[in-house]
C-alpha positions in Angstrom: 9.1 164.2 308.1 5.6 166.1 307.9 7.3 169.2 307.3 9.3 167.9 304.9 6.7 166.4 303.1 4.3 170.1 303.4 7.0 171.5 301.9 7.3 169.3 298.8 3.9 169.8 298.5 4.0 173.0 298.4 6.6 173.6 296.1 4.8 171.0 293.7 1.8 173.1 294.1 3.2 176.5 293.3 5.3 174.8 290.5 1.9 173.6 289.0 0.5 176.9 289.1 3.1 178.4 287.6 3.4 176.0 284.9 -0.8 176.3 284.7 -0.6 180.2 283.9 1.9 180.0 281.5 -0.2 177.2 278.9 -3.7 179.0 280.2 -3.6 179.5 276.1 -2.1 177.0 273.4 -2.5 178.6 270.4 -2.9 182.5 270.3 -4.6 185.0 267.9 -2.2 187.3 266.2 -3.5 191.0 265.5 -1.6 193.3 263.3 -0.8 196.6 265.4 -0.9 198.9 262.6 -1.5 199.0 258.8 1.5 197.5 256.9 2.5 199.9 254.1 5.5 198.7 253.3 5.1 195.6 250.6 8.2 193.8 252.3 6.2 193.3 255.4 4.7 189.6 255.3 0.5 189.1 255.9 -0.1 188.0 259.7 -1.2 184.5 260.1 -4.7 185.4 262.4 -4.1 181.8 263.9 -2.1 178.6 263.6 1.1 179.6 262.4 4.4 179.0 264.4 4.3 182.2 266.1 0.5 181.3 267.4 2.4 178.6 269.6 3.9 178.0 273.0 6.8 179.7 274.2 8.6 176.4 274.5 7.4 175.2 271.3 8.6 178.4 269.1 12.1 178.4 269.7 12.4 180.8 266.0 10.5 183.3 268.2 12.9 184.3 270.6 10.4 184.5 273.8 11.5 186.9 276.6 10.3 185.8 280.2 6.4 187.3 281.1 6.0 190.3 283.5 2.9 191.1 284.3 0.9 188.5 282.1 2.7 189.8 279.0 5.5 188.1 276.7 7.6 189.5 274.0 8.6 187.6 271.0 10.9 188.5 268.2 10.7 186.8 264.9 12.6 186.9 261.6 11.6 186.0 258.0 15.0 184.1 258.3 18.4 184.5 260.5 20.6 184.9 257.1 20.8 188.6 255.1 22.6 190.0 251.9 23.6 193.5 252.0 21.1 195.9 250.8 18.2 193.8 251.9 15.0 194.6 253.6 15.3 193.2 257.0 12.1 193.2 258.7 11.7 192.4 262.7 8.3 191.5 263.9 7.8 191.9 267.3 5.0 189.9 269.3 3.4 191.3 272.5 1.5 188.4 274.1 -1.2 188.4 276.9 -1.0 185.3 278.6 -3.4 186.5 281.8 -7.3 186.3 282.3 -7.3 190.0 282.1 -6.6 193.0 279.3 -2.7 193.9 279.9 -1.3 197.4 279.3 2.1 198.2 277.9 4.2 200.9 275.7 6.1 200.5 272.9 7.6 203.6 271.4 10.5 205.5 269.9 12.4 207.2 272.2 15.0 209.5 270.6 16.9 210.2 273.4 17.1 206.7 274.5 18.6 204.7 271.1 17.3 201.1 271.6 14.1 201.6 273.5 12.2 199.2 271.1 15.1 197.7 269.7 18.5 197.5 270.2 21.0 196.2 268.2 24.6 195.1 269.0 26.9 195.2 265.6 29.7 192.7 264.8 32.3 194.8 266.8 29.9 194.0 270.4 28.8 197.7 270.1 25.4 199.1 270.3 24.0 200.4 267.2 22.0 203.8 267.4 19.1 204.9 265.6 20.2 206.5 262.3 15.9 208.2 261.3 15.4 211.5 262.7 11.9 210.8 263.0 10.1 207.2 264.8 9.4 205.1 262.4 6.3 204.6 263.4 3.4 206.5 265.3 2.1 204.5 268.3 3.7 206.2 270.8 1.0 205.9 273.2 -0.1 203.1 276.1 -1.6 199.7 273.9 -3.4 196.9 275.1 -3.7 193.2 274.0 -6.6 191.3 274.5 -6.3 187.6 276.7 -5.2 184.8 274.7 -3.8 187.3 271.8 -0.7 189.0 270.1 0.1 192.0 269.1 2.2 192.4 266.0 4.5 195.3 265.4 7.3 195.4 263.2 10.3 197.9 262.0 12.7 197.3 258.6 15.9 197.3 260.6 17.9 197.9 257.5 16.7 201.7 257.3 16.8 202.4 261.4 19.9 201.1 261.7 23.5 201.1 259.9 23.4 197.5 259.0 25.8 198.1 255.7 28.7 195.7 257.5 28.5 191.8 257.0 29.1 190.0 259.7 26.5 189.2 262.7 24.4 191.2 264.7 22.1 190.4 268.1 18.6 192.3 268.1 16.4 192.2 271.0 12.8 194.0 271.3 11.5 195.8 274.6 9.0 197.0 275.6 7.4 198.6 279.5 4.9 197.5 281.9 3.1 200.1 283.7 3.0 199.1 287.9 0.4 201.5 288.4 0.5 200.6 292.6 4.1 201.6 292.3 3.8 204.4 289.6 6.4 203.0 287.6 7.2 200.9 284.5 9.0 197.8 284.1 11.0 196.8 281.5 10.3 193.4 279.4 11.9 191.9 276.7 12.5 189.2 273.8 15.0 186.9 274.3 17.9 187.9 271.8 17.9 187.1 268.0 20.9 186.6 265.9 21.1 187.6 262.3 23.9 187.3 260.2 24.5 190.1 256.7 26.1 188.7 254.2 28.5 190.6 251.5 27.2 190.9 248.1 29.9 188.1 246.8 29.8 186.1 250.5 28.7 182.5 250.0 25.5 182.0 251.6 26.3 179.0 254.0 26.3 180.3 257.4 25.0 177.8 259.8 21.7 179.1 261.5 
C-alpha cells in the first residue's frame, strides 16, 4: 500500500511540474521578426491579444507540442479564402522556459515544406513555386522568456493555391541539441483553410 501510494505521489508530483512549466507565463509578448513590407500583413498586438494567451486557451492558434522550452503557433486572419486573395500565415515561436531558446526557421530549397508545408485538396503536398526564399532570416534566432516571435509568409504567392477547395498548413521549425549535435524538429499543430471560387457562396462552416 506505501508503494502504491509513493507512486501516486509521484506521478501527481511530476504531473504538477509539468503542468507548472507549461503556464510559467499567461500572457506573452509578441515581437515582430522582421519589418513587414507588405501592406496585407496585419500590425502585431505587443500584448493582450488572443495569440498572447495559453495554448489551451487559443484554440484559433493551432499550438504544436513544446521541445525544448519552445512552442509553435500558426494563426490565420480567418479559415475562409476567395481565389486571388492574399493569404497571410503568421507563425508564432514561443519561449515558454526560464532561459533564452535557440531555433531556425528558414527556406530550404531543396527541402519544399521546411517552414511550411501545405497539403492541397487532392491530399498531396504542395511545393514551393518562388525561386528565391521569401524571406532572408536564414540564420539561428532566439526568443526571449515569456515572449513570441512573429514571422509570417503570403501563402498565396509561395504556393499554387489557384484550386478551391481546402488545404492543411502546418509551420516547422528546428531545435538545435547542441549535447547531441543535432536538430529537432517542432511544429504547429495543423490549420485548415478553405479557397473559395470567385462565384462559390461563402458559407463553409469553420
Amino acid at each position: 500500500m506505501n508503494t502504491l501510494r509513493l507512486m501516486a505521489w509521484l506521478f501527481a508530483l511530476v504531473g504538477g511540474l509539468a503542468q507548472a512549466r507549461s503556464e510559467r507565463f499567461t500572457n506573452y509578448i509578441t515581437v515582430d521578426d522582421h519589418y513587414p513590407i507588405d501592406t496585407n500583413v496585419e500590425p502585431a498586438v505587443l500584448k493582450g491579444g488572443p495569440e498572447s494567451r495559453l495554448a489551451a486557451a487559443d484554440p484559433e492558434g493551432h499550438w504544436g507540442e513544446i521541445i525544448g522550452g519552445l512552442q509553435l503557433g500558426l494563426r490565420f486572419k480567418t479559415n475562409t479564402f476567395r481565389s486571388g486573395e492574399p493569404i497571410i500565415g503568421y507563425a508564432f515561436i514561443r519561449n515558454i522556459a526560464t532561459n533564452v531558446e535557440e531555433y531556425t526557421l528558414y527556406m530550404d530549397m531543396h527541402s519544399p515544406g521546411c517552414d511550411y508545408r501545405v497539403t492541397g485538396p487532392d491530399g498531396l503536398g504542395i511545393a514551393y513555386r518562388l525561386p528565391t526564399p521569401i524571406w532572408g532570416h536564414n540564420l539561428r534566432k532566439s526568443v526571449s522568456p515569456g515572449c513570441q516571435n512573429r514571422v509570417w509568409v503570403r501563402l498565396d504567392k509561395a504556393f499554387d493555391l489557384s484550386r478551391a477547395g481546402t488545404y492543411q498548413v502546418t509551420a516547422v521549425g528546428k531545435y538545435p541539441i547542441r549535447a547531441e549535435k543535432r536538430s529537432a524538429p517542432f511544429s504547429s499543430a495543423p490549420a485548415v483553410i478553405h479557397i473559395l471560387g470567385t462565384n462559390t457562396p461563402s458559407n463553409v462552416p469553420k
